[in-house]
N, C-alpha and C positions, 0 to 999 in steps of 0.2 A: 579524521577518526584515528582514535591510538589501535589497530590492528595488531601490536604485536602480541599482547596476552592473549589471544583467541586462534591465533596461527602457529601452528607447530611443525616442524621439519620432521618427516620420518624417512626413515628409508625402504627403498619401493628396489624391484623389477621392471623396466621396461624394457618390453621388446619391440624391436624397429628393425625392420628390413630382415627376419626372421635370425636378429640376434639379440643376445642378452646384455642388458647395462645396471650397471647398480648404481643407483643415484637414490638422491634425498629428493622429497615434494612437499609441497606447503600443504598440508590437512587444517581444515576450520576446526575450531574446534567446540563444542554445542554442551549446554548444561540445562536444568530444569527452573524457570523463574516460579517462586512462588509469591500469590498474590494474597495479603492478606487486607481486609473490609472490615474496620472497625473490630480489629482482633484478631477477628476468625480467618481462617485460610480460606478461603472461597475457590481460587482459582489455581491450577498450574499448567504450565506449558514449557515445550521444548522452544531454546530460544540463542541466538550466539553472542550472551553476554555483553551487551551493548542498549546501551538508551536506555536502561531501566525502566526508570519514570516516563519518556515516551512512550514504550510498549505498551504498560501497566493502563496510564490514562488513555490512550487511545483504543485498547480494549474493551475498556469500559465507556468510551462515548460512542463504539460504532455496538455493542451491543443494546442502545437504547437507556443502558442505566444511568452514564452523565450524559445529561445534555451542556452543559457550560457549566466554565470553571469556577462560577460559583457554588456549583453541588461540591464542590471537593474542599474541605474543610483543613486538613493537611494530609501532605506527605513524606511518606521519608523511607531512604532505599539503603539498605545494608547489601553491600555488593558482595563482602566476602562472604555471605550466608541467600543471594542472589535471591532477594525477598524485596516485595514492596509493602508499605504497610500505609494504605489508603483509609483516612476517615472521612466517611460521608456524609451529607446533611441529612436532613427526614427525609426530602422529599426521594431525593435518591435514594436513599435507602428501600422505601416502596417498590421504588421499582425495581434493583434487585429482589427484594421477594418475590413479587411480579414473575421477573426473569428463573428464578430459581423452582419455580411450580414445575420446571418440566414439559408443558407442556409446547415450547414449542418441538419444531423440527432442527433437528443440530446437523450445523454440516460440517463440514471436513478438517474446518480450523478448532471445532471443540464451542462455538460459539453458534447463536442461533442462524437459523436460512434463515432471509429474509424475504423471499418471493410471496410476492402480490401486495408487498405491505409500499408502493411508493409513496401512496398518502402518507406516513408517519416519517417520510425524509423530508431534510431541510428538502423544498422545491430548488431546481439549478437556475440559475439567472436567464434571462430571454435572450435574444438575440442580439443585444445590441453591443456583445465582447465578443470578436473575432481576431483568428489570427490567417496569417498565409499558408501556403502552400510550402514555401521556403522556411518559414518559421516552423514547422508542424517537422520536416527533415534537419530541420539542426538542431532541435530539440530533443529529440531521440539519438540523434549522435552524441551529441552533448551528455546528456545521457547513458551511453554505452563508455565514451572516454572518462566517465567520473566511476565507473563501474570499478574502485579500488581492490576489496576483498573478491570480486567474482575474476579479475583478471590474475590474482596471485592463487584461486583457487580452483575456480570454478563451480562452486556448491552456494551461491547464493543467489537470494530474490533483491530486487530493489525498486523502488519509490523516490520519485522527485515530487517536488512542486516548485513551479518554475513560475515566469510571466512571460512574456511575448521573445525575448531578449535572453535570457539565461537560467540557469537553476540556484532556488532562491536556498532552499535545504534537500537533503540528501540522505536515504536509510538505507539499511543493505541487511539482511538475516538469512537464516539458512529456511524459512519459511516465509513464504510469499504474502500471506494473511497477516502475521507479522512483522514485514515492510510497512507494509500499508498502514496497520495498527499503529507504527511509529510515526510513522508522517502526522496520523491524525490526530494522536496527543499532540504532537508537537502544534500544531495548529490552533487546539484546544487550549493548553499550558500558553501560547502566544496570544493566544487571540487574534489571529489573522482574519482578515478581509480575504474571501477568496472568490470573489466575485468577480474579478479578471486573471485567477488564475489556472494553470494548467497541470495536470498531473501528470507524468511520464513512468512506465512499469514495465520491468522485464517480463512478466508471469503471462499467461492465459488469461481473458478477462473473462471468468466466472461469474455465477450469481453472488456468491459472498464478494470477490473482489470489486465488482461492481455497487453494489449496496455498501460496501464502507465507502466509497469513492461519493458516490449521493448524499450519505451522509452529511461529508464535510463540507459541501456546497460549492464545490471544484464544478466547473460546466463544462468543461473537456479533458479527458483523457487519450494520450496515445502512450500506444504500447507496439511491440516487435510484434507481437504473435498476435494470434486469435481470440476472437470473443465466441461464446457460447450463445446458442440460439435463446434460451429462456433470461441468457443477460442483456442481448439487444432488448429484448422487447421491454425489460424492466427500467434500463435506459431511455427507452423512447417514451416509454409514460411518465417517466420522471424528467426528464427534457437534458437529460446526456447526450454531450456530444459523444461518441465511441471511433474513433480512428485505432485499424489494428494494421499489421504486419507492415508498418510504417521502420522501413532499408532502405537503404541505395537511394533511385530518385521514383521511391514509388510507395505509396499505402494504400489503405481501404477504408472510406466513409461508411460506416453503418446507419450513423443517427441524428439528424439536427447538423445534414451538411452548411445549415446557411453562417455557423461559425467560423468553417473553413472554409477561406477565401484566394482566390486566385493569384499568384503573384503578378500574373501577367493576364491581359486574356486569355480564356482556355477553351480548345475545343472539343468539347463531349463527341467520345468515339463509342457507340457499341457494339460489345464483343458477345459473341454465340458462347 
């Protein structure tokens, strides 16, 4: 990733050991993408100038309106004016209308909640793709050492999608929603097989973050941090695997442990 247009040196203050130093810091730096559907501007969001067209399509397949890249008829991204300009078939088109009544519940990315709907996700693969225990810790490393803009910054979210072995592609934004949203265009725009693979995310796993993850029909995710109680359970009915606070040599199974598999024998200890 070309990071240097989106990174800018200012100079800062910092105080250490109750003195003063003047140095320069790297600041992200963040602009507004607009989306326009067959003309119209439909959509915008805060976003850190990068993937365009991942973003744009991946927006639109985890809000329900593309399902595959054949709803998308073309597209085309003018960066200096940081616009996508998406035309849709009919059928898609419908369902933006659809999407555009309002009436669902919006959450926090500006896109719909998607709670109680797991019937209307691809379904996740059954059991028969698993990874280890050792796999599931170097993948989250892997992970964290690929973390380019959050280590020169620290103000972004990120998304892999990996397979047992390494990370296959890589997104990083200054919103988490929008990681995510890029990974799944890019999915979409590829047409990936993701039926043995694995998703890696720095963020909180949410009901929105989890419900794009369903979406793409990814059947485990690990992340560093926490899942949300109303996102396990939408996980578990949709047959997610959820591994969270997955550090050092240690994580937590929430859902469909039987993909997470032991490197070695293992013996179940429990804790009060």
């Amino acid at each position: 990733m070309d990071s240097k247009h989106i990174i800018k040196q200012v100079d800062i203050i910092r105080i250490k050991d109750n003195k003063k130093i003047l140095m320069k810091d790297s600041i992200i730096d963040e602009e507004i993408l607009e989306i326009f559907i067959n003309k119209n501007k439909v959509f915008q969001m805060v976003f850190s100038m990068t993937d365009i067209e991942a973003l744009a399509v991946g927006f639109l397949f985890t809000q329900g309106i593309v399902h595959k890249k054949k709803d998308i008829e073309a597209i085309k991204v003018f960066k200096e004016k940081n616009q996508c300009h998406i035309t849709l078939g009919d059928r898609a088109k419908e369902r933006l209308t659809e999407f555009k009544k309002g009436r669902q519940i919006k959450g926090s990315s500006g896109g719909t909640l998607l709670q109680n709907q797991a019937d209307l996700f691809l379904s996740c693969p059954k059991d028969h793709f698993s990874i280890t225990y050792d796999q599931v810790l170097s993948l989250i490393q892997m992970h964290w050492d690929h973390s380019e803009l959050f280590h020169k910054t620290g103000a972004v979210h990120s998304a892999g999608l990996c397979n047992s072995s390494k990370i296959l592609s890589y997104y990083e934004d200054i919103g988490r929603h929008n990681a995510l949203d890029k990974l799944a265009g890019d999915i979409l725009l590829k047409e990936i097989d993701t039926i043995d693979k694995i998703a890696t995310v720095s963020c909180r796993m949410s009901l929105e973050i989890i419900g794009k993850i369903i979406k793409t029909g990814i059947p485990v995710v690990i992340s560093n941090t926490a899942p949300t109680l109303c996102a396990i359970k939408l996980a578990d009915k949709a047959g997610l695997t959820v591994v969270g606070f997955a550090r050092n040599n240690r994580f937590n199974i929430y859902t469909h442990e039987k993909r997470i598999q032991a490197s070695v024998p293992d013996e179940v200890k429990y804790l009060d």
